[in-house]
C-alpha positions in Angstrom: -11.2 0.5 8.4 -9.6 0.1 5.7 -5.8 1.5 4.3 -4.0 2.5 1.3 -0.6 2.3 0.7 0.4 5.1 -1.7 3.8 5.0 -4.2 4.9 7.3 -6.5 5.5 4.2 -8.9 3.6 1.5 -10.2 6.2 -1.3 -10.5 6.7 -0.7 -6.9 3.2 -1.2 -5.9 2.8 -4.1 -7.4 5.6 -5.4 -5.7 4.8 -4.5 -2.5 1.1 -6.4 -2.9 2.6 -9.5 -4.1 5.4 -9.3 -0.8 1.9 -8.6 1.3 0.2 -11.5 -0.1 3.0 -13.7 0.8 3.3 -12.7 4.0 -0.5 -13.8 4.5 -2.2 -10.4 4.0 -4.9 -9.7 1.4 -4.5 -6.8 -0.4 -5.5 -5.5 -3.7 -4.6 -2.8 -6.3 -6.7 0.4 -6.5 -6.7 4.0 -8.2 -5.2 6.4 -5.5 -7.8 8.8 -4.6 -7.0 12.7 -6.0 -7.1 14.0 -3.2 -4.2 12.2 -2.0 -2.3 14.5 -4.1 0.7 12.0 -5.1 1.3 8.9 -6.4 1.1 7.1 -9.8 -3.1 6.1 -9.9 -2.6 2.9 -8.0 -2.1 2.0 -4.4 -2.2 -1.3 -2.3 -5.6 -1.5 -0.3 -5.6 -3.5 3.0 -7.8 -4.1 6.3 -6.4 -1.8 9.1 -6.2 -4.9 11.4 -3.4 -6.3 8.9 -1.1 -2.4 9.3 1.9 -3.9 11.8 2.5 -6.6 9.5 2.3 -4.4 6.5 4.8 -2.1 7.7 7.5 -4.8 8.4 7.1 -5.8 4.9 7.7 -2.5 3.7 10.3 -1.8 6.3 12.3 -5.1 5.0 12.6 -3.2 1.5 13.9 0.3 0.9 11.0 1.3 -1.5 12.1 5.0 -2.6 8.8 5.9 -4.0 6.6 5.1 -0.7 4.7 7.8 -0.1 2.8 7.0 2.9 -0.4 5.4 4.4 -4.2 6.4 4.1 -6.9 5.8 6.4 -10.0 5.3 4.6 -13.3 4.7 6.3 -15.2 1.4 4.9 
């Protein structure tokens, strides 16, 4: 499975993928789906296996334009 990590800003995505790569998990920018209803075109894309060590990166940063997490099936 994979997931999305939606922001409201771009900057802030970015940033967030580079602090996942450095914390050893692969991730890559994306368009945010429509449907998700939110967000700035672009989210972080990561394998579900890797989501407790994404969310300690994002808990280690308040980023104000998190949105939240989507499942998506793959």
């Amino acid at each position: 499975m994979t997931i999305l990590a939606v922001f409201k800003s771009r900057a802030q995505t970015l940033d967030f993928i580079s602090r996942l790569s450095h914390a050893g998990v692969p991730a890559q920018a994306v368009s945010t789906p429509k449907d998700a209803g939110v967000g700035c075109g672009i989210s972080a894309k990561f394998d579900a296996r890797f989501f407790p060590r994404a969310k300690a990166v994002l808990s280690a940063r308040p980023y104000s334009s998190f949105a939240g997490f989507l499942n998506l099936r793959s």
